[in-house]
Structure formats: C-alpha cells, structure tokens
Residue, then its C-alpha position, 0 to 999 in steps of 0.5 A: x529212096x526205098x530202104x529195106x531195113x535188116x530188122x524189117x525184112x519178111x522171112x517165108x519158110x518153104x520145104x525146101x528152103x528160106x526166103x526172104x524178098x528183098x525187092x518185090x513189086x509189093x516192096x515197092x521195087x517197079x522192074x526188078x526182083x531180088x530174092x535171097x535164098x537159103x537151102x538147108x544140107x540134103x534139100x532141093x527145089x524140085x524141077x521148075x520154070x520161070x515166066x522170066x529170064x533168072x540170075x542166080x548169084x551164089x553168096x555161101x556154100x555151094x549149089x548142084x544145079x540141073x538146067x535143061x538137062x545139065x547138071x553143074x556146081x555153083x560155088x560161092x561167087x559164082x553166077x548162073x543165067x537161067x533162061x525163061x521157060x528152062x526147067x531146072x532144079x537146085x539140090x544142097x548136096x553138101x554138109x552146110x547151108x547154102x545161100x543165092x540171090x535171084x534176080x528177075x523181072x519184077x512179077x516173074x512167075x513159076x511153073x511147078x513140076x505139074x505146070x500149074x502157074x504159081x505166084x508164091x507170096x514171097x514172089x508178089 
C-alpha cells in the first residue's frame, strides 16, 4: 500500500499555475500518473502536446480549453480525453480559480510550443 498523506504532498508553482503530483513514477506510482492542478482567474498553459493520451477531470470552477483547434468549456464534474501528439491549451477566463486533475501514463512527457521535449520536475 502506497499513502500519500495531505500534509506530505510537494506543492510546485508554474507561471501559470499549482501543481501538486499525487501519483508520479518518482512517488512510486508504475503505470499511471495523476496530477492535480490549479489555475488562478486570467491564466492559461499555452499551446501544447503530450507523448501520451491525457484525461482532464475538472474538480471546481470552469476551464475554457482549445484542443486541435477547437475550443469548449469544461465546468466542474466534467471530463475531457485529449489524445497523444494534440495540441491544445487551457485558459481560466473566469473570475475564481479553477482546479482539474490529469490522468496519464506514467512517464508522459510535453512538447512545449517550441517543440522542445520537456520532463517538468513535477511530472517524474
């Protein structure tokens, strides 16, 4: 059994939002990661891909997300797939802070917008 206890979670700060791994290759997690997330109002990631299929599963306030394209609103409750190798971004354009986790493979990796390959601390 592998615990991650509340007071014992790392917390990373990123322009652009709070991350805080909750099951991670480096916290002993072998096949999934899950990454919670929070965005302060009149934030955004910028435009992005994954290595790895991702699930987005909004737990509070509301998210306007653009995927391949797209845009939608994500609302609390609401889940979103994004596929491997999709560009998408993510952008709080509400008045309070939003907060999702994301669900991958363990070992998922980023593409940035310049399409330098990233492994964030968080991420490992």
């Amino acid at each position: 059994m592998n615990i991650l206890p509340a007071n014992q979670q790392k917390t990373f700060t990123t322009p652009n939002a709070v991350v805080v791994p909750l099951a991670t290759p480096s916290l002993g997690s072998q096949s999934l990661s899950v990454i919670r997330q929070r965005m302060a109002p009149q934030h955004q990631n910028p435009l992005h891909t994954q290595t790895h299929e991702e699930v987005m599963v909004m737990l509070s306030g509301k998210m306007s997300v653009q995927v391949a394209g797209e845009w939608a609103e994500l609302h609390a409750g609401d889940t979103l797939t994004i596929p491997a190798a999709t560009p998408h971004s993510l952008e709080n354009r509400s008045d309070i802070d939003a907060e999702w986790l994301i669900i991958s493979p363990a070992g998922m990796q980023f593409h940035g917008p310049d399409g330098a390959l990233m492994t964030p601390d968080w991420a490992r």
